[in-house]
MIMI-508964 format. One record per residue (C-alpha): residue in three letters; z, y, x. Coordinates in steps of 0.02 Angstrom, whole numbers, plus 32768, in hexadecimal, padded with zeros to 4 digits. Each point is the difference from the previous one (the first is absolute). Example, Ala and Ser with C-alpha at 12.3 -4.5 7.8 and 13.67 -1.06 7.14 Angstrom:
Ala81867F1F8267Ser7FDF80AC8045
***
This chain:
Unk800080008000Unk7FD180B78040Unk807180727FCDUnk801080CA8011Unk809580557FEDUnk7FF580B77FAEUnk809680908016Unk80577FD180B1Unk80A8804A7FDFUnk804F7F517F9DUnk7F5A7FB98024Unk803F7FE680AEUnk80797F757FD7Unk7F6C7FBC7F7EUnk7F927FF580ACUnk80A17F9E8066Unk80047F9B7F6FUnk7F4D7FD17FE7Unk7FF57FE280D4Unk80907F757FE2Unk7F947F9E7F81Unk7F7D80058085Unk7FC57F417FF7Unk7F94804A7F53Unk800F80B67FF8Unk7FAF807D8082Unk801B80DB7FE0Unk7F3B802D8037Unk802480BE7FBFUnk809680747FEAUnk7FE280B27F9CUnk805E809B8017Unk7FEA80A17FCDUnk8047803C80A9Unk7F6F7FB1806EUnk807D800A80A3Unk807A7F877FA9Unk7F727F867FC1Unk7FB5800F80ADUnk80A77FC78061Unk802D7F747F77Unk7F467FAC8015Unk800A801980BFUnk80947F838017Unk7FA37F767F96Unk7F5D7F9F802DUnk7F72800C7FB6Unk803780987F72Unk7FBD80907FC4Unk804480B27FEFUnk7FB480667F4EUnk8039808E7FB7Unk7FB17FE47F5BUnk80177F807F8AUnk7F4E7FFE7FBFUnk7FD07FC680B1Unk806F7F6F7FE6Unk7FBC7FCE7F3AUnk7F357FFD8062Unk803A7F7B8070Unk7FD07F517FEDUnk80607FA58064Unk80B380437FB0Unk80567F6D7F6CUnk8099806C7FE6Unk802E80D08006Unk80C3800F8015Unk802B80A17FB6Unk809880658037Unk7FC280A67FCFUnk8058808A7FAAUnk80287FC27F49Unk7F8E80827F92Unk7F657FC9805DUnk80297F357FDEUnk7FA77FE27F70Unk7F6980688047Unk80127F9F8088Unk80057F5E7FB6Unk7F6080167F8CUnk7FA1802D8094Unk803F7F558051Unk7FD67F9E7F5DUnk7F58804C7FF2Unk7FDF7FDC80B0Unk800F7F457FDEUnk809F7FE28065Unk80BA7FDC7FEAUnk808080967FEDUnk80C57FE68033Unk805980947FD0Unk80A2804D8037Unk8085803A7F70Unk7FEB804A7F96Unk7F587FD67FCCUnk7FCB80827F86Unk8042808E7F89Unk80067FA57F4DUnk7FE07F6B7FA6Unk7F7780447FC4Unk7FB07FFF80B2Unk80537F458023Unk7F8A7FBB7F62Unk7F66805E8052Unk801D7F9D80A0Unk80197F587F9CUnk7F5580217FBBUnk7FA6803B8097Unk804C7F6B805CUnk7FAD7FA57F5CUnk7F79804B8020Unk7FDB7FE480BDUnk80467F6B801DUnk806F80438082Unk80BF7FF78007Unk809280808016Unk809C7FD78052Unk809180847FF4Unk80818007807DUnk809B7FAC7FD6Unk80367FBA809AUnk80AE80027FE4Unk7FFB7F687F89Unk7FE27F978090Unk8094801E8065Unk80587F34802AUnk809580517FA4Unk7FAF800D7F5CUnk7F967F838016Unk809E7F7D7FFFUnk804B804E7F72Unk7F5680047FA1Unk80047F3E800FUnk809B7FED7FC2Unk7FDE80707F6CUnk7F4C7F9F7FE5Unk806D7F59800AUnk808680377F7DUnk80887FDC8082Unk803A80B77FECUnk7FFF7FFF7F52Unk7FFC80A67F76Unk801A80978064Unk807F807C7FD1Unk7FF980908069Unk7FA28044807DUnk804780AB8074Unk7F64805A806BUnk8029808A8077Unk7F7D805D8067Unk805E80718076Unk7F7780488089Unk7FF280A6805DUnk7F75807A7FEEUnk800080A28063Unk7F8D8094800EUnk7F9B7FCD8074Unk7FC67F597FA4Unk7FC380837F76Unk7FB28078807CUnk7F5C7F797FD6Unk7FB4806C7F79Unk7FE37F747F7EUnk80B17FBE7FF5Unk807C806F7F94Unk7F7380227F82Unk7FD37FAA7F59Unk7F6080348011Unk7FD77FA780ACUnk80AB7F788008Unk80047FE27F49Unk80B17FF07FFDUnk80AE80058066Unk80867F7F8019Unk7FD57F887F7AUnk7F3B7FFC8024Unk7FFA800380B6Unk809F7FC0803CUnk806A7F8B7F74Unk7F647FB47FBEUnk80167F65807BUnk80B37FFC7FC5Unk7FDB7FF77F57Unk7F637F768023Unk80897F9D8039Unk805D80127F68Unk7F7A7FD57F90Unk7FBE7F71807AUnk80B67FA67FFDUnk802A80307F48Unk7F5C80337F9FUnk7FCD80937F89Unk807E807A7FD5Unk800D80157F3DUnk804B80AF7FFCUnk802F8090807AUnk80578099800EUnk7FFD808080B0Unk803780A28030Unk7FB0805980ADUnk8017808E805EUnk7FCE805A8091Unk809B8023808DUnk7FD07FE28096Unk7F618052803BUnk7FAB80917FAAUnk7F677F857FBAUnk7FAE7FEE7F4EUnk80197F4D7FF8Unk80AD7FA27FE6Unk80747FD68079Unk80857FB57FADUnk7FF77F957F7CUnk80837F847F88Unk7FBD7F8A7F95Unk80577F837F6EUnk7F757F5E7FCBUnk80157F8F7F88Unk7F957F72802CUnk7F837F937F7FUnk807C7F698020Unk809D80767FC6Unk8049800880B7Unk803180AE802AUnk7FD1805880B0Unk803D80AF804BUnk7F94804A8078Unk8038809E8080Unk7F7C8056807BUnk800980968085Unk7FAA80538082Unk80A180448035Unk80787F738048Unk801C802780C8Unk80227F3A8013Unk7F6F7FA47FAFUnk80107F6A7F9CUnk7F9A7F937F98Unk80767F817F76Unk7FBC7F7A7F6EUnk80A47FAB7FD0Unk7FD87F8A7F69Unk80707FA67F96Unk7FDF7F5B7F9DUnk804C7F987FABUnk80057F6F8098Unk7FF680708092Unk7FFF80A28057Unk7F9980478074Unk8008809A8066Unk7F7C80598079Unk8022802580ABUnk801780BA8009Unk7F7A80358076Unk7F8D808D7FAAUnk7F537FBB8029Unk80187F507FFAUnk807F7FD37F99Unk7F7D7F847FA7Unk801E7F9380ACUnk80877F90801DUnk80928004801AUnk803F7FE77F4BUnk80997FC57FC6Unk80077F847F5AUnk80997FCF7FB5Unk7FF87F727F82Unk809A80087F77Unk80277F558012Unk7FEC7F76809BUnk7F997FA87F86Unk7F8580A18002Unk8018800D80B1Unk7FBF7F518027Unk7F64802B7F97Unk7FEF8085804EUnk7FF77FAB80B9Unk7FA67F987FCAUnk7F7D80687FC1Unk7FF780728085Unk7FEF7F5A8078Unk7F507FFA7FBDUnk7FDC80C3801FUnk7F5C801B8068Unk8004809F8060Unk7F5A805E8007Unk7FD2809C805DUnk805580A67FA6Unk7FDF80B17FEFUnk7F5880407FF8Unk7FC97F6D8072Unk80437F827F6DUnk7F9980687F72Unk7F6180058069Unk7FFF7F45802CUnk802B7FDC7F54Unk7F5C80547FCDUnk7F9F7FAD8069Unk80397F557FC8Unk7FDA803C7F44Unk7F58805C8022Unk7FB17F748059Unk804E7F777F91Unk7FC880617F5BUnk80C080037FD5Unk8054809A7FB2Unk80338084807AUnk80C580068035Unk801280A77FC8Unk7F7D803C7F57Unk7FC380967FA7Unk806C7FB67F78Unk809E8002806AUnk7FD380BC803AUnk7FE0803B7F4BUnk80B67FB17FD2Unk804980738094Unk7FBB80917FCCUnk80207FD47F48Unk80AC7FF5802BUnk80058099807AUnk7F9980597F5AUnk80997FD87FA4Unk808180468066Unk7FB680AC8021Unk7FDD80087F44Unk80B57FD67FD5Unk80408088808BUnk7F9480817FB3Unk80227FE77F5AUnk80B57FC6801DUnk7FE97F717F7BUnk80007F468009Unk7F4E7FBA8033Unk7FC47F5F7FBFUnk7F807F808055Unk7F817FD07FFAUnk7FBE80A77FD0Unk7F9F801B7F52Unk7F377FFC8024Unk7FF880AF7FADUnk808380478079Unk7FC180AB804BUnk805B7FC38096Unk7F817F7D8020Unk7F978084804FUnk80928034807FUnk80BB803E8038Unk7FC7809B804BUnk805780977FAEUnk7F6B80797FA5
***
């Protein structure tokens, strides 16, 4: 598989990641606005072009796959040119600005016969992974509640890049750009949430967008979740602590890979706890992060299987992050899924 990687600010660690699948995947082009910066990245690798355009990247024949870690208003631009180019898109979060712009993606995808990826990477962290088998075995049993906290640091300088801050050009604060893993997790582990309420503000740097945000779910299976997010903790954490009604199970604490092991489970009974062992004896470890997602892919695309992460799974994300800037707005309770003649199909952004 040829693969270029577009936007090489994340798209750096996309290009690490794609160089350890090496036995099947090969970068031949990297795209940067800032030429110098596309220039050094495609020096160190052999064989790889520098562009500075993505159009030069769509008239290529010999690309299978565009990797797209641009800024998030020009993603679903971005992706339709992919599409129409007759190639694969992988897209970092968040994908697009609505649901309404989701569905157009499902039917250009339809329409092409190319797939979209979103970036989700997080769900493939060993961590999660272990507890996702127990949940998919029924050896954790009905959840109860589930306690999310996002707790990162954003200064002034990380919103001296002009896009971020904006709704225009980041689409959203704290919730979109920086809890959205979090709550994929949630969702992943748990499933839909049913209801939602939120309140946000903006304390900690003079932005448009959120930076602080509290959330209260109810979930479709009646389990109840709490979710907290900043930009403005000066020791940064990342914490999924879910309770069922065999087990617990509580993240490591580390802010950008909390996903990854180590977890700690806790089955209610030594019964549950041999199950448990047991279970976990069969546990296959596969590679993580972005590296995990993008082998993942490959296995589906070439074995015609459904992609690890889907447009459906991105259009329940942004359904639920929809929700929750409706219900802060509007200070009401917000329920899911959202009615087809909902205005807010078409968006979050304020008018």
């Amino acid at each position: 598989m040829n693969v270029a990687v577009v936007g090489l600010n994340i798209g750096q660690l996309h290009v690490a990641s794609w160089i350890e699948l090496r036995e099947w995947a090969r970068v031949v082009a990297v795209c940067d606005v800032d030429e110098a910066k596309a220039e050094g990245l495609a020096g160190r690798l052999r064989g790889c072009d520098a562009v500075t355009d993505l159009r030069a990247i769509c008239l290529r024949d010999d690309i299978d796959v565009v990797d797209l870690c641009t800024p998030p208003s020009l993603h679903f631009d971005h992706i339709r040119q992919v599409l129409e180019a007759g190639k694969h898109a992988i897209c970092e979060k968040p994908l697009v600005a609505s649901l309404t712009d989701v569905d157009r993606l499902a039917e250009l995808e339809r329409e092409t016969g190319k797939r979209v990826m979103p970036i989700f990477q997080y769900r493939f962290g060993r961590g999660l992974q272990k507890l996702k088998l127990l949940v998919d075995t029924g050896i954790a049993g009905d959840a109860h509640t589930t306690n999310v906290e996002v707790a990162w640091r954003r200064r002034a300088e990380y919103y001296a890049v002009p896009w971020r801050g904006k709704w225009a050009t980041e689409l959203g604060g704290v919730l979109l750009s920086h809890a959205v893993h979090a709550l994929d997790m949630l969702c992943y582990i748990v499933g839909p949430a049913a209801r939602v309420f939120a309140r946000t503000a903006t304390r900690v740097n003079p932005i448009e967008v959120e930076d602080c945000a509290s959330a209260s779910l109810t979930m479709a299976d009646g389990s109840l979740a709490t979710v907290s997010a900043t930009l403005g903790s000066p020791a940064e954490i990342s914490r999924h602590r879910f309770s069922f009604a065999n087990l617990s199970a509580e993240s490591n604490t580390e802010p950008y890979t909390n996903s990854s092991d180590p977890w700690v489970v806790t089955g209610d009974t030594p019964e549950a706890e041999a199950r448990i062992e047991e279970a976990l004896a069969t546990f296959e470890p596969e590679p993580e992060g972005y590296a995990g997602q993008f082998a993942r892919w490959h296995t589906a695309v070439t074995g015609g299987r459904e992609l690890p992460v889907t447009l459906a799974d991105a259009r329940a994300s942004l359904e639920l992050i929809t929700a929750l800037y409706v219900s802060a707005r509007e200070g009401r309770d917000v329920a899911l899924p959202l009615d087809s003649d909902d205005p807010a199909h078409e968006g979050w952004i304020p008018r």
